[in-house]
C-alpha positions as CSV (number, residue, x, y, z in Angstrom):
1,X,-22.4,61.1,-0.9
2,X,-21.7,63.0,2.3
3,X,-25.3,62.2,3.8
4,X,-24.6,58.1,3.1
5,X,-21.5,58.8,4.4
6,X,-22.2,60.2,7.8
7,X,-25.4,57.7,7.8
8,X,-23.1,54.9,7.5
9,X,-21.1,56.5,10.4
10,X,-23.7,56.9,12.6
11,X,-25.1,53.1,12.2
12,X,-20.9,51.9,12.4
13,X,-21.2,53.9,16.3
14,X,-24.5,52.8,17.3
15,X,-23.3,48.9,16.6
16,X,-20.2,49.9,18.5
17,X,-22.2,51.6,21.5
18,X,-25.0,48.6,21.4
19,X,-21.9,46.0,21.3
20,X,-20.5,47.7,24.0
21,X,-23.4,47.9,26.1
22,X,-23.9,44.2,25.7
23,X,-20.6,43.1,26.5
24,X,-20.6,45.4,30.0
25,X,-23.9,43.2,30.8
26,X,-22.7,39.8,30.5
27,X,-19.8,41.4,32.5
28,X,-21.9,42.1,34.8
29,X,-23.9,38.7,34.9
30,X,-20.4,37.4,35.6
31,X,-19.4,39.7,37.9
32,X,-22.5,38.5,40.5
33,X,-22.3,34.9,39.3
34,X,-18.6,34.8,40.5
35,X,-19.1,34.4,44.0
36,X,-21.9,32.0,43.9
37,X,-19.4,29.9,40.8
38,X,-16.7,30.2,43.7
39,X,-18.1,28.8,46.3
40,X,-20.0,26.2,44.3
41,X,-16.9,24.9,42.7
42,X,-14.6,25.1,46.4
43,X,-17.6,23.3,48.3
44,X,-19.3,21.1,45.6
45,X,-16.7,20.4,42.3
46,X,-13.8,20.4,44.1
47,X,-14.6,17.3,46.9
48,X,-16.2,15.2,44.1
49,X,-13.0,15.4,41.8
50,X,-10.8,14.8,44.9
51,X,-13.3,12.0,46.0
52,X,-13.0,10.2,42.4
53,X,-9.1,10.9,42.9
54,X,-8.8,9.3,46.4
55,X,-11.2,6.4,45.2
56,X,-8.5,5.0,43.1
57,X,-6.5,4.3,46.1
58,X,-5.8,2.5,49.2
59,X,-5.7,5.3,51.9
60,X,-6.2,5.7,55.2
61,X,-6.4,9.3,55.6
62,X,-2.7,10.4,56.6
63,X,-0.4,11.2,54.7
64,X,-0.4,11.5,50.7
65,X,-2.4,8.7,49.1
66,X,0.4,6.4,47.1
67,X,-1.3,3.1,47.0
68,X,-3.0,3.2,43.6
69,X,-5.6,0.2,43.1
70,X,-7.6,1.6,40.3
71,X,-11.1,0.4,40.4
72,X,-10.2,-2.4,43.4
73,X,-12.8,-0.3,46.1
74,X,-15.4,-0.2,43.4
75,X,-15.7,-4.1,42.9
76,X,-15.1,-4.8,46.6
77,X,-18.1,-2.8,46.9
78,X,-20.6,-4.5,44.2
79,X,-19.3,-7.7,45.9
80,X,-20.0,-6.7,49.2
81,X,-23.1,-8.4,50.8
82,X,-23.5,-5.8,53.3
83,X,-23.4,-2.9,50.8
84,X,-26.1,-4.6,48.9
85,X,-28.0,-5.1,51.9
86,X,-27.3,-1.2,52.1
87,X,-28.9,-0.2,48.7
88,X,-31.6,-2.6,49.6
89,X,-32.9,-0.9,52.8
90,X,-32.6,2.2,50.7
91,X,-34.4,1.4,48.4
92,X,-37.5,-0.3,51.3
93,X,-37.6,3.0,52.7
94,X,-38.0,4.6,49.1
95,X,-40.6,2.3,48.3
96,X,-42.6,2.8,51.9
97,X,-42.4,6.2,51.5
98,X,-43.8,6.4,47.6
99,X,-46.8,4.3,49.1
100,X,-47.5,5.2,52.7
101,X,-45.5,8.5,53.4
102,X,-46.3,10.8,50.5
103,X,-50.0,9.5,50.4
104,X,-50.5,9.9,53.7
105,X,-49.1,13.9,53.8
106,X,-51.5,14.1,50.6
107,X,-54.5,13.5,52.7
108,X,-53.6,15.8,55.6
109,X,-53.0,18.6,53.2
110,X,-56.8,18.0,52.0
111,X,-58.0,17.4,55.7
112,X,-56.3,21.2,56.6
113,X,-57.1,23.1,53.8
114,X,-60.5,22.6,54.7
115,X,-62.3,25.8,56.8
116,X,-62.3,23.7,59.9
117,X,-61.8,24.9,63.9
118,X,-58.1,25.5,64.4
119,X,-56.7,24.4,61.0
120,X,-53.6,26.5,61.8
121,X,-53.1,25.2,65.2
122,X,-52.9,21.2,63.1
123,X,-50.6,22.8,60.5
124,X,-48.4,23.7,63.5
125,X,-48.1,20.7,64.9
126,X,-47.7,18.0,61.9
127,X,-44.9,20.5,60.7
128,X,-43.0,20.9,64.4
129,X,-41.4,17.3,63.4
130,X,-39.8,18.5,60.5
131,X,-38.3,21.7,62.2
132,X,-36.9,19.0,64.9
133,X,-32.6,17.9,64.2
134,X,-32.7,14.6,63.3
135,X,-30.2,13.8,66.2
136,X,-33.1,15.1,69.1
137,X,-36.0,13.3,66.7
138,X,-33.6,10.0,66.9
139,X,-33.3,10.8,70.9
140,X,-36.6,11.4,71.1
141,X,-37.7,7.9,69.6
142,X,-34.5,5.6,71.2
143,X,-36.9,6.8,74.4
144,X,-40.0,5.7,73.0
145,X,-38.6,2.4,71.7
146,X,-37.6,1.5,74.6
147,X,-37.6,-2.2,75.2
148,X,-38.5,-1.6,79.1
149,X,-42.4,-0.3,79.3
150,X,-41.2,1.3,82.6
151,X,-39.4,4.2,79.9
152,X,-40.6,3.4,76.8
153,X,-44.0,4.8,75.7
154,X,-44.7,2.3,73.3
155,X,-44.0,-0.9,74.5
156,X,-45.9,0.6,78.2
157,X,-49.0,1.1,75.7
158,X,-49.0,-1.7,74.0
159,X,-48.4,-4.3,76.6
160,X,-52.0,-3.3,78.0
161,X,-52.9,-5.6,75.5
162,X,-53.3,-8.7,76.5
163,X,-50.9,-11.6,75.3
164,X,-48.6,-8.9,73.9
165,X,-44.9,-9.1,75.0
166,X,-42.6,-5.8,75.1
167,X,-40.1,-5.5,72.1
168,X,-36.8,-4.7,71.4
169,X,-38.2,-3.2,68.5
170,X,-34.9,-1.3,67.4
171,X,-33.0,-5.1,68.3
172,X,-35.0,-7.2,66.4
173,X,-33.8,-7.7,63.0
174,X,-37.1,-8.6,61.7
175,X,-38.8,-5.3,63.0
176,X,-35.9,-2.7,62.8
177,X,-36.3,-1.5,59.2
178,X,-40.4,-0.9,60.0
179,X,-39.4,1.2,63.3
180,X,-36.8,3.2,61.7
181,X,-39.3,4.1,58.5
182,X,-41.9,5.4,61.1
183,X,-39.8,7.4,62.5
184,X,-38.4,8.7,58.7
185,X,-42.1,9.3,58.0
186,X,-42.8,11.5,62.0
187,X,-40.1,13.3,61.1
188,X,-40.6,14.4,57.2
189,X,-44.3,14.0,56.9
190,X,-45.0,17.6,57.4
191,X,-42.8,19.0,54.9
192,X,-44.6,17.3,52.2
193,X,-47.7,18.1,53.5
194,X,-47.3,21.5,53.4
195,X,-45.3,21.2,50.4
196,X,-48.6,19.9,48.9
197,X,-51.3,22.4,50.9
198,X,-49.1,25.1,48.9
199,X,-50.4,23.4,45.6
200,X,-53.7,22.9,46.8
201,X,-54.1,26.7,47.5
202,X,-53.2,27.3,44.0
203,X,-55.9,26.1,42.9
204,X,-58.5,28.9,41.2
205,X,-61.4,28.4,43.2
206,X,-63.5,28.9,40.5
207,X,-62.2,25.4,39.2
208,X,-63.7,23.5,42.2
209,X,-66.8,26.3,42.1
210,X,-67.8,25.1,38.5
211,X,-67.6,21.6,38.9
212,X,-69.6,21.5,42.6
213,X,-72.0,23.4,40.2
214,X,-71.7,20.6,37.8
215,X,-72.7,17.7,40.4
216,X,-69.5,16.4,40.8
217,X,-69.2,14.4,44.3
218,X,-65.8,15.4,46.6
219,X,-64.3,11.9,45.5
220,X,-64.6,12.8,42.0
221,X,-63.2,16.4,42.7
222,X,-60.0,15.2,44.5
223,X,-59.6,12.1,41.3
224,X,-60.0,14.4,38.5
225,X,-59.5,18.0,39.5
226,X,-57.6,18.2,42.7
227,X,-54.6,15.5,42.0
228,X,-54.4,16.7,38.4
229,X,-53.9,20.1,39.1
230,X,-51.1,19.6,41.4
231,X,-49.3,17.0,39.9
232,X,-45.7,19.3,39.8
233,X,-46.2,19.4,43.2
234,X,-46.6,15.8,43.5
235,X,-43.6,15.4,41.0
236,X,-41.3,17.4,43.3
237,X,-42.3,15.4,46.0
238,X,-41.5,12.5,44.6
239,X,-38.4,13.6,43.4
240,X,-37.4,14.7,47.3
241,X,-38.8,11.9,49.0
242,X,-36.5,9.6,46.8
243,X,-33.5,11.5,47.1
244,X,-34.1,12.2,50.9
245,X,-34.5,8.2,51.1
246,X,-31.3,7.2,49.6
247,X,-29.4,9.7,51.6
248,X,-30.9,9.1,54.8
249,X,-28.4,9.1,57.4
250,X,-28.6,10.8,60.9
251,X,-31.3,9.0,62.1
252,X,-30.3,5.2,61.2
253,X,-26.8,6.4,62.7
254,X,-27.9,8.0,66.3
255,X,-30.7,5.2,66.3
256,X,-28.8,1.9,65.5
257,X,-26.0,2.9,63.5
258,X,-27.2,0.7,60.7
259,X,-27.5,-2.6,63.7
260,X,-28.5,-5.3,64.7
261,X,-26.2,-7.2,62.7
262,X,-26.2,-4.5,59.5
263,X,-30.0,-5.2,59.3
264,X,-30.6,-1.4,59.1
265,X,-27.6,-0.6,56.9
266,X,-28.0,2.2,54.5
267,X,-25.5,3.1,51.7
268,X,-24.7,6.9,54.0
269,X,-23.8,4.9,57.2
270,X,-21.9,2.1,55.1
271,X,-20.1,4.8,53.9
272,X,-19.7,6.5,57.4
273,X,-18.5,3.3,59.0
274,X,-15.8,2.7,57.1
275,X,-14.3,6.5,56.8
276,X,-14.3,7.0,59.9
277,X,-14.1,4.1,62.0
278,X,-12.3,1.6,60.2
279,X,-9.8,4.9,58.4
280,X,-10.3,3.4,55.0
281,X,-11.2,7.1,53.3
282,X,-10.4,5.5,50.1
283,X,-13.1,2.7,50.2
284,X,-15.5,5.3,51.7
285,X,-14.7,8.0,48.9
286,X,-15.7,5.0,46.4
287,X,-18.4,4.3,48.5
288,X,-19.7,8.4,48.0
289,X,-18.6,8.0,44.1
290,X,-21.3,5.0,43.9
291,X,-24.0,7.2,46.0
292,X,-23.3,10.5,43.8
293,X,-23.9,7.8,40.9
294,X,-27.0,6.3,41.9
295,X,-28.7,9.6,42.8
296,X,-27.2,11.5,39.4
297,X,-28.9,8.4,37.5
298,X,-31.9,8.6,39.3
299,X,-32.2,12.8,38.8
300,X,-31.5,12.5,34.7
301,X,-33.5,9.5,34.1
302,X,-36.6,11.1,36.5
303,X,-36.5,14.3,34.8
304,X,-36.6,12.7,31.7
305,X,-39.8,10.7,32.3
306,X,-41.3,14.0,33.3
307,X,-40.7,15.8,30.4
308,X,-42.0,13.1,28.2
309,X,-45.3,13.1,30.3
310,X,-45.3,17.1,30.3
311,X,-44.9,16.8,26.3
């Protein structure tokens, strides 16, 4: 009896000791999570709530906001032609850059991994864009655009050809949205490049070894091995580029602060314009409510498709 009886005693303290022990790590765990929950919820929770708060009312930004509306801002704004015109240049520049952006950074990641003659010095330069602010990359290009071929690079180069007038190509409502997208793509193109080079060097190079060995052809090998093999790379991209579109803000505001005549609108300057300059921080908090929405919709239902296709 006394041996079961100091068994059972030693088993009761080890439970107590491993219980114990457990409980001072998830302790811990919160202990180094706490700053991080801190400043997450004072600089990310915390402005949505109050945006969805000041959303429900009329408020120019002084004062405490009184002038409850309820959802009024929200169906101004899926009324509003020029928001719509907003979400539809978003979603152009989404589009161009799921067809001609990300393709194009997927071929200069192929071009660079090869062993060629200063590899390292082209990896430089396609990524010096993307370390650029936007504000000096939107400088830089107001310069180049430059409707008088006396200061403007492009316009000087192209009216060599003959027949070929200069163009206001930033003032031009028909040509704005295609100048501002070549600019999006200078700027970003180099972070999805390397973004894809760093799958590409993933890659075993026995993989590649076995099929040359094989007969395959280097069209083949980039169609059935290459893409393949990095296509969570090319996932993430995706998901960036699209997120990066929607948002896009800096450069449409120093480059024509979404003009001529809201022809180069997007839903972040929309948003901006009507904070800010016209004071009506409830509208734009509805405004950053719909945008929040739209990207949150697009996150769930993206990842979702991906873990379908990974399944």
């Amino acid at each position: 009896m006394k041996t079961t009886s100091v068994s059972e005693d030693v088993v009761a303290l080890s439970r107590k000791a491993g219980s114990a022990r457990r409980l001072q790590d998830k302790l811990t765990i919160v202990l180094f999570l706490l700053p991080a929950i801190v400043l997450f919820s004072i600089f990310l929770v915390y402005p949505i709530f109050q945006s969805v708060y000041y959303s429900l009312f009329s408020w120019k930004g002084f004062g405490p906001a009184v002038d409850f509306i309820g959802l009024d801002n929200f169906k101004h704004i899926l009324t509003d032609r020029i928001f719509l015109k907003s979400v539809g240049n978003g979603l152009l520049i989404v589009v161009l850059s799921l067809t001609i952006q990300l393709p194009l950074s997927l071929v200069l990641a192929l071009m660079v991994r090869r062993n060629l003659r200063g590899r390292a010095f082209f990896r430089m330069i396609f990524f010096i864009p993307y370390v650029l602010s936007e504000v000096i990359t939107g400088i830089i290009w107001l310069i180049l655009y430059n409707p008088d071929p006396a200061y403007g690079f492009i316009n000087a180069l192209l009216t060599r050809i003959p027949g070929f007038e200069p163009q206001a190509w930033l003032g031009d409502t028909r040509t704005v949205m295609l100048a501002l997208f070549v600019v999006v793509t200078w700027k970003y193109f180099g972070f999805h490049m390397l973004l894809y080079l760093a799958g590409l060097q993933s890659i075993p190079p026995e993989i590649e070894e076995a099929a040359l060995i094989d007969g395959v052809n280097e069209r083949q090998m980039i169609t059935y091995i290459t893409i393949p093999l990095i296509r969570s790379t090319i996932r993430t991209s995706v998901y960036l580029s699209v997120l990066g579109s929607l948002q896009v803000f800096a450069l449409v505001w120093i480059m024509t602060k979404g003009g001529p005549v809201n022809a180069s609108e997007v839903m972040s300057t929309y948003m901006y314009r009507f904070t800010f300059e016209r004071f009506e921080f409830g509208y734009g908090s509805a405004v950053a409510i719909v945008m929040l929405l739209i990207s949150l919709i697009f996150s769930l239902v993206y990842q979702r498709l991906v873990r379908q296709k990974i399944t």
